[in-house]
VOPAGU-2260 file (C-alpha; in pm, 1 decimal, decimal comma):
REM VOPAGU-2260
SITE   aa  ch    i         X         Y         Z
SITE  UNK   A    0       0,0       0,0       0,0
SITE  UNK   A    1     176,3     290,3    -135,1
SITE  UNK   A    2     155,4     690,1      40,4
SITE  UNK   A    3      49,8     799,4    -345,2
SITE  UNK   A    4    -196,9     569,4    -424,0
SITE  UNK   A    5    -379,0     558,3     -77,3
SITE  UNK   A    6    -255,0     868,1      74,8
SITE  UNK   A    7    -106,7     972,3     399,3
SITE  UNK   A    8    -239,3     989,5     724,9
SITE  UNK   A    9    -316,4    1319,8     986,4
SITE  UNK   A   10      31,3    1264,1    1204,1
SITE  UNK   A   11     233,2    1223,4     889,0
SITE  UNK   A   12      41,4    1558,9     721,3
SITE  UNK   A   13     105,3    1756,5    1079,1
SITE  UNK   A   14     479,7    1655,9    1023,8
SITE  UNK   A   15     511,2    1778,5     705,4
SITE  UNK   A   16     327,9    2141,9     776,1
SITE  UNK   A   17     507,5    2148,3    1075,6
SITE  UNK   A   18     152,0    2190,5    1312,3
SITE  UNK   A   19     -16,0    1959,0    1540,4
SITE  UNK   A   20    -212,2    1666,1    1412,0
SITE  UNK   A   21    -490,2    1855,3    1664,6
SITE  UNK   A   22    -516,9    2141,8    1462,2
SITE  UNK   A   23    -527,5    1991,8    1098,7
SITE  UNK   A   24    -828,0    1804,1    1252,1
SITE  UNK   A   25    -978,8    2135,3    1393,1
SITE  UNK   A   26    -961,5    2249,3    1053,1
SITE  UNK   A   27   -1172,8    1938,6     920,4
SITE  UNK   A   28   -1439,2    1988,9    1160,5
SITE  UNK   A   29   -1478,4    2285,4    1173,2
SITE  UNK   A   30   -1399,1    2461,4     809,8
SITE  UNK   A   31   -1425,3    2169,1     627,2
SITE  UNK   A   32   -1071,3    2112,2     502,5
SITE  UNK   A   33   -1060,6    1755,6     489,9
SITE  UNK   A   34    -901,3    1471,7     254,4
SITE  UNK   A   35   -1130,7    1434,0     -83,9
SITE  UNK   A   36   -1155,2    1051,1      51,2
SITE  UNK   A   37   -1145,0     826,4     342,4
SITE  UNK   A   38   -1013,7     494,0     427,1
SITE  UNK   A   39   -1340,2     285,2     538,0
SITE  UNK   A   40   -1521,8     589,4     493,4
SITE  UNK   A   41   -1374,2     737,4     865,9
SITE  UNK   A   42    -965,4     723,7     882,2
SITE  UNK   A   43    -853,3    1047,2     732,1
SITE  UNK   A   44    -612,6     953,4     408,2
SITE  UNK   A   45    -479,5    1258,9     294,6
SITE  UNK   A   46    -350,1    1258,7    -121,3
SITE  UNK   A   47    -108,8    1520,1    -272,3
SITE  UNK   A   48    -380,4    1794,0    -385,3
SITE  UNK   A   49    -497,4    1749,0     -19,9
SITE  UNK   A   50    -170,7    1800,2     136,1
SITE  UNK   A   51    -114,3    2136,8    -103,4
SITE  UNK   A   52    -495,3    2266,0      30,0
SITE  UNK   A   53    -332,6    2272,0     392,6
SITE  UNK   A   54     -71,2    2386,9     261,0
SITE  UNK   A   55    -259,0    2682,2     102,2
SITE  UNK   A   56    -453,3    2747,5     455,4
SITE  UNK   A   57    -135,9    2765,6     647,4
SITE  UNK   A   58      -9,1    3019,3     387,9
SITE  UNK   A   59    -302,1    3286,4     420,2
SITE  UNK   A   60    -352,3    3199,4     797,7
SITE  UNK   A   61      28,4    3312,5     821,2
SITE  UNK   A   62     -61,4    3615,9     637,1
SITE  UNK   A   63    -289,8    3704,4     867,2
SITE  UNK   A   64    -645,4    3638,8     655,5
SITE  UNK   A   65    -909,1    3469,2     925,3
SITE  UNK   A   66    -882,1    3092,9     956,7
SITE  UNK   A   67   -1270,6    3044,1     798,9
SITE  UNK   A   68   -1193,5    3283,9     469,0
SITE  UNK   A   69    -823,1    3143,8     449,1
SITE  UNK   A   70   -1053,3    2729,6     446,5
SITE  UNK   A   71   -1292,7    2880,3     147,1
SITE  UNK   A   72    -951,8    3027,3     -32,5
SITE  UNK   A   73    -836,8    2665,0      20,5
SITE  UNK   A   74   -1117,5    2437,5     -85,0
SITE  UNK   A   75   -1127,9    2621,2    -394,2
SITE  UNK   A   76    -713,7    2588,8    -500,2
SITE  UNK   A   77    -818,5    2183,5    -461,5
SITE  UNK   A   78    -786,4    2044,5    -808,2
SITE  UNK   A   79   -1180,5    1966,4    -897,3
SITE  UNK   A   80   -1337,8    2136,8    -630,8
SITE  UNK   A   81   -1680,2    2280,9    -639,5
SITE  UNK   A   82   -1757,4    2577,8    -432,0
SITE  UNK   A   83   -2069,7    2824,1    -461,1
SITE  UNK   A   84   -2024,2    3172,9    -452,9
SITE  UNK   A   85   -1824,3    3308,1    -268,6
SITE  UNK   A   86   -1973,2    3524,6      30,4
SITE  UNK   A   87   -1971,7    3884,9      77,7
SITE  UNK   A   88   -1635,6    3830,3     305,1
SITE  UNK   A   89   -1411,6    3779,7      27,3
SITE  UNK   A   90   -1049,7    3664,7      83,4
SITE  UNK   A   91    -895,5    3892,5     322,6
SITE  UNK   A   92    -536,9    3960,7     202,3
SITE  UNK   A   93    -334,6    4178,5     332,1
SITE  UNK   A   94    -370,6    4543,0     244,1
SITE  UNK   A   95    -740,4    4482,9     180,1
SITE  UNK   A   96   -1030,3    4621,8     392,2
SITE  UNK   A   97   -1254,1    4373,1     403,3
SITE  UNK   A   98   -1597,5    4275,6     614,7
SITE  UNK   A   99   -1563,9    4160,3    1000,9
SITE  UNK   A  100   -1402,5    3829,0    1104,0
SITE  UNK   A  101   -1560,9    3567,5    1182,5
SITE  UNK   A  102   -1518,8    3501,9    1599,1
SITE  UNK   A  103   -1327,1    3200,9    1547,4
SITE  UNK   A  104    -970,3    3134,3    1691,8
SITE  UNK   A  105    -736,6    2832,5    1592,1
SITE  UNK   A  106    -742,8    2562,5    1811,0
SITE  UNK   A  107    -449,7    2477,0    2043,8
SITE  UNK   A  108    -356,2    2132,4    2137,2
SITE  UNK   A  109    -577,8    2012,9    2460,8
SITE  UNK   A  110    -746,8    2357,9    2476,6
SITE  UNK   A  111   -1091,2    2389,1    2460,4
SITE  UNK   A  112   -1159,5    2762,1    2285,6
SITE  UNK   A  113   -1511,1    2903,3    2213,5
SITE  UNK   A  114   -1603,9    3186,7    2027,7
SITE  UNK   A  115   -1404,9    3473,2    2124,9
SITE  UNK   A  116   -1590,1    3781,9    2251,1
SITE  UNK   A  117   -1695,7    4020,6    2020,3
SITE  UNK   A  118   -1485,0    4302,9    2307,0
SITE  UNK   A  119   -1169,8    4165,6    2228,2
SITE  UNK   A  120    -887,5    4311,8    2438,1
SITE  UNK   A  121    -724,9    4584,6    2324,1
SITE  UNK   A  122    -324,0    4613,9    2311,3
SITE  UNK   A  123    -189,4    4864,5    2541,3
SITE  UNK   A  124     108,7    5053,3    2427,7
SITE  UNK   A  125     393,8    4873,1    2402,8
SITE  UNK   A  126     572,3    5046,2    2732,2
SITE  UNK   A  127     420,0    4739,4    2877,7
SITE  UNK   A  128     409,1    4467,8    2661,0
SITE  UNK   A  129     673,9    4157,7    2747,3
SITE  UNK   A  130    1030,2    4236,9    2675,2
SITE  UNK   A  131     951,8    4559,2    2474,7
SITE  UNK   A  132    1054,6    4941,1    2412,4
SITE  UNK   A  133     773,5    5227,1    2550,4
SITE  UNK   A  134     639,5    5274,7    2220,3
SITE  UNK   A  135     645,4    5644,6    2075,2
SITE  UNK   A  136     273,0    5786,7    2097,6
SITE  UNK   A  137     396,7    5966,0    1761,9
SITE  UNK   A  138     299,6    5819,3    1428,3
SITE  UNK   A  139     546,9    6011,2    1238,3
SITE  UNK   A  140     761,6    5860,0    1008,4
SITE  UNK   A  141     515,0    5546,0     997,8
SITE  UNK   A  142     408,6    5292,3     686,0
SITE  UNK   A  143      43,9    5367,9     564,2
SITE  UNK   A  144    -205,0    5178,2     813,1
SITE  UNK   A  145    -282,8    4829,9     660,8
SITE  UNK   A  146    -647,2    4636,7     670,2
SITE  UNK   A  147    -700,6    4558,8    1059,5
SITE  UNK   A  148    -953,3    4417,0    1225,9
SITE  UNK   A  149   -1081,2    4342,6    1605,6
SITE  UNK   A  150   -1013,1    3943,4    1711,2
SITE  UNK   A  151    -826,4    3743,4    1814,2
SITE  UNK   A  152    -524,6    3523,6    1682,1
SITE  UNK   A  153    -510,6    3172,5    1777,4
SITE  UNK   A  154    -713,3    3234,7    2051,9
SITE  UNK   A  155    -468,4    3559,0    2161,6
SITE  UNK   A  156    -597,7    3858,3    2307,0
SITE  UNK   A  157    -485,4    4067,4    2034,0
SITE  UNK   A  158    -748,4    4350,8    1977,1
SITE  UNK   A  159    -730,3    4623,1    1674,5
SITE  UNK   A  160    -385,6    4495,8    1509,5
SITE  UNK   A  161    -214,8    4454,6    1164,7
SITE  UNK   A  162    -302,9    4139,2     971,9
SITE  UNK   A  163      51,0    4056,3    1004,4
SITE  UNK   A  164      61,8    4056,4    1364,9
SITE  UNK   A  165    -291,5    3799,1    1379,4
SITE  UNK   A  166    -115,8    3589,1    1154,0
SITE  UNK   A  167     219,4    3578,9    1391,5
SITE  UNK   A  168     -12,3    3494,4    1660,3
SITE  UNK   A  169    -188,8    3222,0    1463,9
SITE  UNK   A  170     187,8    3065,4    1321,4
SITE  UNK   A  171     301,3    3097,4    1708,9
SITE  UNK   A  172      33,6    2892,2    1859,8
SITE  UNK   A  173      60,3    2602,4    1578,6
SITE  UNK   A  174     425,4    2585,2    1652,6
SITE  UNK   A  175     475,2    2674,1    1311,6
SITE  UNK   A  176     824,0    2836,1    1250,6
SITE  UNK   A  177     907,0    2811,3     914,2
SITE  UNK   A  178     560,6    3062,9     878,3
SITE  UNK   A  179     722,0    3246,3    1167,2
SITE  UNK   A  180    1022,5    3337,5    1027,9
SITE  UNK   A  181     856,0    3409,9     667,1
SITE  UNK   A  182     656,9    3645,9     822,7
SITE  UNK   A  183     885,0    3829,4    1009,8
SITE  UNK   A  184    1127,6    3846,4     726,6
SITE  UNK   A  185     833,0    4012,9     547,3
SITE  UNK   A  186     743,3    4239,4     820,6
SITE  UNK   A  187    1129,2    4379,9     844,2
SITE  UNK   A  188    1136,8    4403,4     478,2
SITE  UNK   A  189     830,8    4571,0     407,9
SITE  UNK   A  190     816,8    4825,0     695,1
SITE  UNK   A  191    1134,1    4871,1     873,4
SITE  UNK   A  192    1236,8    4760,0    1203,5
SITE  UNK   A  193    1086,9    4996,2    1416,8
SITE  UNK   A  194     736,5    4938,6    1256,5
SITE  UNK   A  195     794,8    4598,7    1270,5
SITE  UNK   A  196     856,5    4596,9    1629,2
SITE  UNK   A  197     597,3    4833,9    1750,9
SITE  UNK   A  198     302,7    4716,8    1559,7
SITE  UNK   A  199     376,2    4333,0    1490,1
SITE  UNK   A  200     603,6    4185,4    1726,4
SITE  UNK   A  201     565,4    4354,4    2052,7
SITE  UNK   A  202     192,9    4290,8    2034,6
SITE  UNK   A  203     217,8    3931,7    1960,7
SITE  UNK   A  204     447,0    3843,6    2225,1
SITE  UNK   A  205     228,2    4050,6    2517,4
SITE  UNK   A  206     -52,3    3908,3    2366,8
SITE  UNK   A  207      95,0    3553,9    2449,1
SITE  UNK   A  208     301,7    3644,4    2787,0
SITE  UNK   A  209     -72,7    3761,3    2891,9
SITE  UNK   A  210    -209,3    3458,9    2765,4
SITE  UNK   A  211      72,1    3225,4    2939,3
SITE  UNK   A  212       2,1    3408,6    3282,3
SITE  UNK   A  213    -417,2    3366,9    3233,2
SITE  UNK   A  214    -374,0    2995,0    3155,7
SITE  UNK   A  215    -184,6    2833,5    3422,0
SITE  UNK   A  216     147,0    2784,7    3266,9
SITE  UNK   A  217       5,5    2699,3    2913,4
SITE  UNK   A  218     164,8    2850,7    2615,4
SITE  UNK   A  219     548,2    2853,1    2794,6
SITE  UNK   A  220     657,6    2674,1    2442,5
SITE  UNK   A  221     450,6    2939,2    2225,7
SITE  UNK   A  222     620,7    3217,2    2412,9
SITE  UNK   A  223     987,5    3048,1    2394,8
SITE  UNK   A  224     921,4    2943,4    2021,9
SITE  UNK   A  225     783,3    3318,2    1909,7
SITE  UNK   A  226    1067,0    3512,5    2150,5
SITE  UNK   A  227    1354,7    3236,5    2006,4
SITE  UNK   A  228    1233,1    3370,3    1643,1
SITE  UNK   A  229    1214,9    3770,4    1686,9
SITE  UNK   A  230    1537,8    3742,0    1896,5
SITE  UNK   A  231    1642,6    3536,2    1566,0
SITE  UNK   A  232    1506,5    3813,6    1276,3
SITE  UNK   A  233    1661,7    4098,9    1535,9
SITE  UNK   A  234    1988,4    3960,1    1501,8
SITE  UNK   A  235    1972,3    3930,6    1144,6
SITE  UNK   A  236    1884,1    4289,8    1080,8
SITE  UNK   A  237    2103,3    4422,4    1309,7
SITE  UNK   A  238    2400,4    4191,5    1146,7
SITE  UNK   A  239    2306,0    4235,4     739,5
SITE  UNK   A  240    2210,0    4632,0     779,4
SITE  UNK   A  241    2418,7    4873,7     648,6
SITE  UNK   A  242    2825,3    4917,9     761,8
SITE  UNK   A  243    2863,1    5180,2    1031,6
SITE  UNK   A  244    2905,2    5514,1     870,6
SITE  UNK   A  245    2904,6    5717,3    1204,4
SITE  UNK   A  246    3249,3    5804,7    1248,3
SITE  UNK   A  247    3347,6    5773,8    1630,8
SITE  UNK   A  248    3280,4    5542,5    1927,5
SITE  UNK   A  249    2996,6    5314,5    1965,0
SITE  UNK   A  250    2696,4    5285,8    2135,6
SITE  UNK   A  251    2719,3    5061,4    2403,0
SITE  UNK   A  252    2355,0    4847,4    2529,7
SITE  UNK   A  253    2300,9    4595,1    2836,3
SITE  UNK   A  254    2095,0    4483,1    3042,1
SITE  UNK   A  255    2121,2    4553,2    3410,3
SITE  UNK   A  256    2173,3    4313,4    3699,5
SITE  UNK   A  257    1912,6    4064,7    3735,6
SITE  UNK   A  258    1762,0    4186,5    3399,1
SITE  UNK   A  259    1709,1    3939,2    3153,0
SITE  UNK   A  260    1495,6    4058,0    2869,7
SITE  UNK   A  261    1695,3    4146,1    2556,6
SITE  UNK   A  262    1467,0    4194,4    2279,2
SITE  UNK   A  263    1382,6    4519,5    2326,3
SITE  UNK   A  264    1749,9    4662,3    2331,5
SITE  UNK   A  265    1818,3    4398,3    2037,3
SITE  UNK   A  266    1525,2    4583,7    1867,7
SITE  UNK   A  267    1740,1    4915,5    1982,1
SITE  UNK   A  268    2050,1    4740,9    1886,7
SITE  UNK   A  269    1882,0    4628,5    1503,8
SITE  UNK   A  270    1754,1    5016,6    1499,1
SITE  UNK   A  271    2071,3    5196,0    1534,0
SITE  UNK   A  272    2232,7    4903,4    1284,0
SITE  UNK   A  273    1973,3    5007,2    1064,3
SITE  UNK   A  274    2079,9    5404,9    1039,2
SITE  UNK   A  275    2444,4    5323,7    1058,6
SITE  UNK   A  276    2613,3    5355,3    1356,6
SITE  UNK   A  277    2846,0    5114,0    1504,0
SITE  UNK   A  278    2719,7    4914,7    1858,5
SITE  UNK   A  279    2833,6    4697,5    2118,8
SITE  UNK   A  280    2556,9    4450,9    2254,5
SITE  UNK   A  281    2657,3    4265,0    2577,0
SITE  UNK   A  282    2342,8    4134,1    2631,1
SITE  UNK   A  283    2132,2    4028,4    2971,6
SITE  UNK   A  284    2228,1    4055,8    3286,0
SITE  UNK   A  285    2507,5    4240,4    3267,8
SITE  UNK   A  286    2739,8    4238,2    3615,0
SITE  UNK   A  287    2824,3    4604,9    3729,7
SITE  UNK   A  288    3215,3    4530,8    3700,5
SITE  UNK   A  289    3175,2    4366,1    3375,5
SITE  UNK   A  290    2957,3    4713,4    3256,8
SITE  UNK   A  291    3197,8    4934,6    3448,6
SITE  UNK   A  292    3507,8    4731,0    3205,4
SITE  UNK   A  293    3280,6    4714,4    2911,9
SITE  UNK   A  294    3240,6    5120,0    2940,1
SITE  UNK   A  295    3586,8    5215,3    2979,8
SITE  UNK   A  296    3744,4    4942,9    2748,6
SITE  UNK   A  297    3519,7    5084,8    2434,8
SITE  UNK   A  298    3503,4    5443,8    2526,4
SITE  UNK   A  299    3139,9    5496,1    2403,9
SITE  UNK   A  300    2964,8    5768,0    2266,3
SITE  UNK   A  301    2619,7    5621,3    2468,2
SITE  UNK   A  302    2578,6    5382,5    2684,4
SITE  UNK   A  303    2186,7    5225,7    2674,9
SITE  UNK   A  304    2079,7    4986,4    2970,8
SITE  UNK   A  305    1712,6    4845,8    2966,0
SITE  UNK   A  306    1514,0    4757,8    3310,1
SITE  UNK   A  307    1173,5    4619,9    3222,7
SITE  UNK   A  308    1072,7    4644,0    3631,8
SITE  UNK   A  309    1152,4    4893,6    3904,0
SITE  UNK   A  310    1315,2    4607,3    4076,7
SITE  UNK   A  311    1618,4    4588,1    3813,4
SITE  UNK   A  312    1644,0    4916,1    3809,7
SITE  UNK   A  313    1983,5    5048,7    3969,1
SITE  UNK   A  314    1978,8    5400,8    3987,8
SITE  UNK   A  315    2308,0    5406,7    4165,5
SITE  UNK   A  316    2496,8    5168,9    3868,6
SITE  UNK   A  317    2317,9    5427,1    3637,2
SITE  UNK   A  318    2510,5    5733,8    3821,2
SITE  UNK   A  319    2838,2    5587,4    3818,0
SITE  UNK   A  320    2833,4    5466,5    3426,6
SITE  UNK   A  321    2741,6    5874,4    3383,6
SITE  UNK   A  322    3015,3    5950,7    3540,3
SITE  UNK   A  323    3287,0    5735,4    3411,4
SITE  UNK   A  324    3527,2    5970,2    3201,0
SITE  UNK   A  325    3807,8    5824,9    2938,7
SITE  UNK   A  326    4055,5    5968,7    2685,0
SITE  UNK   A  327    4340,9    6192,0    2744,9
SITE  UNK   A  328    4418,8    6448,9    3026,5
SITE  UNK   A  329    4285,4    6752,0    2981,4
SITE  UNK   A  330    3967,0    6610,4    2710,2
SITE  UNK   A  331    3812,1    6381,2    2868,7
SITE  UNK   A  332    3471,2    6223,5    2744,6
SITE  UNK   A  333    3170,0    6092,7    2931,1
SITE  UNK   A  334    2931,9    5885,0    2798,0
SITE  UNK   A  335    2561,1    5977,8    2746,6
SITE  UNK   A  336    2315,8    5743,8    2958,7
SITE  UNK   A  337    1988,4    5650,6    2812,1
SITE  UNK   A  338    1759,3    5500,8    3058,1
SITE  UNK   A  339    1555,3    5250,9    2836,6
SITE  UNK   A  340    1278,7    5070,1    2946,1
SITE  UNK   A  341     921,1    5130,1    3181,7
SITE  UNK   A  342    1174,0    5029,7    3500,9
SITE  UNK   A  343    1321,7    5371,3    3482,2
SITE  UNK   A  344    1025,0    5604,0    3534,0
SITE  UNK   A  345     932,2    5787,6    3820,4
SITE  UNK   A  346    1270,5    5903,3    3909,1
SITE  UNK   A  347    1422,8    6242,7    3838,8
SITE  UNK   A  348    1691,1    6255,4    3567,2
SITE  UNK   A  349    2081,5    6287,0    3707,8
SITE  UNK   A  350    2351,3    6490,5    3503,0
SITE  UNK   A  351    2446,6    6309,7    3159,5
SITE  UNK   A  352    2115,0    6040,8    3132,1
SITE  UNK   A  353    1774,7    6073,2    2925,7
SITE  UNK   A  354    1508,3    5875,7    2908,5
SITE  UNK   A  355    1316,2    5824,5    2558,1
SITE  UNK   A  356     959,6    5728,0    2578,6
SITE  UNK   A  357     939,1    5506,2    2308,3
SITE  UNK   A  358    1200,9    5284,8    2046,2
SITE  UNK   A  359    1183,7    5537,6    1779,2
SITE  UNK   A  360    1301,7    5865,4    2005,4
SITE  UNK   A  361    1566,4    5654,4    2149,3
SITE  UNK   A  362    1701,1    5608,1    1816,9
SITE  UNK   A  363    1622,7    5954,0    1691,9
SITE  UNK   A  364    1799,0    6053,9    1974,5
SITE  UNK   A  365    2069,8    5878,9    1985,0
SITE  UNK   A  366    2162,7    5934,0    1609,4
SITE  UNK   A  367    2113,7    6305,4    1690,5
SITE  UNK   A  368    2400,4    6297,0    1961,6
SITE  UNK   A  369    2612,0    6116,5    1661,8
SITE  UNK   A  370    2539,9    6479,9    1487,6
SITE  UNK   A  371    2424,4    6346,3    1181,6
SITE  UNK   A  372    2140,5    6548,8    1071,2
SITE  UNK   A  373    2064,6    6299,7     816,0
SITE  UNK   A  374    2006,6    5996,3    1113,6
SITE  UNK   A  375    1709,8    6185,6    1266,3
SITE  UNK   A  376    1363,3    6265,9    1246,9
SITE  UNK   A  377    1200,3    6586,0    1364,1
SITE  UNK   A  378    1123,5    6623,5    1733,8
């Protein structure tokens, strides 16, 4: 009995797609994506024109089109298929405005979702959002707003986001990282990193650290999977962006003592990458004598440390990084500190630190203490 002539079954499909074998039967029951045929008339036998209409749905899901118009898009590609007319909700690609979603969220392995609620929660800024940069308030120097809609993804609380950032959500939950890293490849291409990271990625992964908190440990491997892959697409745009043209020292980021998020200063790290200037990223949980060394070893321009919580915050580590001088007698430099991160407010600004309230002013400002007009936006 040959996989071509008799097909292949659910676990061997799920393998292939690289989701659960729960989810590709979610999608049977519920949308109607199921093999043309079945063994006995119950096992599920899945032929090659099957496998490509899953194939199809995990495409536009990843894009971000809902999981019931992404099944009609994909019952129709099926060689032979026969479909009515197709309902007032057309295809929702990206870019389009189209009708509302359907409440319908993708199913997670041994969760039991209903409908989500029509109130969906909204996304606060991203000051607050797991392991991310205070977002700038500002929308200047933004891409045009694309086709968004209220709802969740893959059962997320997402609220009134980009397509792209539903379909993150929805590739997140299925495990699905080859869509994961297509997307966010797409994303960074097609809107720059700070966009990117403001309106796509920070969302998606305080939509799930909310999510993981709500559900009694469930969705640790969604959040390790989605941070492992933004962490991953940081990296790469900080590494393949253009070669430092900033003449002078770098920009030096870490995290503080007992602070371990990173992505938001590798976000800071890809931004600065992005315009140019040269960095040196030491990474989480930097000890003060290893910062202290770090600081006078490179000299830098800036020195940017990120506390997400007021407990990492140390004020007093802060002070002393301000007011470590180098070069020679008689023109001595000290760096400028930039306080990054929602662990930072409430405390009154010492000699030689700032504190930018969102991603984008913390690069604007830091290319504008580079002096290149060219590296900043307007105020």
């Amino acid at each position: 009995m040959s996989a071509e002539t008799h097909g292949i079954t659910t676990g061997a499909v799920a393998r292939r797609l690289g989701v659960s074998p729960t989810t590709v039967r979610s999608w049977d029951q519920r949308y109607g994506i199921g093999p043309a045929a079945r063994v006995d008339g119950k096992h599920r036998r899945w032929s090659a024109a099957d496998v490509a209409m899953l194939e199809e749905m995990c495409r536009l899901t990843a894009s971000g089109v809902p999981p019931a118009e992404a099944a009609h898009a994909a019952r129709s590609s099926r060689p032979g298929a026969v479909t009515g007319p197709a309902e007032p909700s057309a295809v929702a690609m990206p870019g389009v405005v189209t009708g509302p979603a359907e409440p319908l969220t993708v199913a997670v392995p041994g969760v039991v979702t209903g409908p989500a609620e029509p109130s969906a929660v909204s996304v606060p800024e991203p000051a607050k959002s797991a392991g991310s940069v205070p977002s700038d308030a500002s929308t200047a120097g933004r891409a045009p707003s694309r086709a968004r809609r209220a709802g969740p993804g893959g059962g997320l609380p997402l609220g009134d986001v980009r397509q792209e950032c539903r379909g993150l959500a929805r590739a997140a939950v299925r495990l699905d990282a080859p869509a994961m890293e297509a997307l966010l490849r797409e994303v960074l291409a097609r809107y720059g990193l700070v966009t990117a990271w403001e309106e796509v990625m920070a969302p998606t992964l305080h939509a799930v650290g909310r999510k993981w908190e709500s559900s009694d440990d469930r969705y640790v491997e969604v959040e390790h999977l989605l941070s492992w892959h933004v962490s991953t697409a940081l990296r790469a745009a900080a590494v393949t962006g253009p070669a430092p043209t900033a003449s002078g020292p770098p920009v030096v980021l870490a995290c503080v003592p007992s602070e371990e998020h990173t992505l938001p200063l590798e976000a800071l790290a890809a931004g600065l990458a992005e315009r140019g200037l040269p960095t040196r990223m030491f990474g989480a949980a930097v000890p003060a004598h290893a910062l202290d060394a770090a600081v006078r070893r490179s000299g830098p321009a800036a020195v940017a440390l990120w506390s997400q919580s007021r407990f990492t915050a140390d004020h007093a580590l802060a002070r002393r990084v301000a007011g470590t001088t180098f070069g020679v007698r008689g023109a001595r430099l000290a760096p400028l500190v930039v306080l990054a991160g929602p662990g930072w407010s409430g405390r009154a600004l010492a000699p030689g630190m700032v504190r930018p309230t969102g991603l984008r002013k913390g690069i604007d400002l830091i290319c504008r203490f580079y002096g290149d007009p060219d590296h900043h936006t307007a105020p």
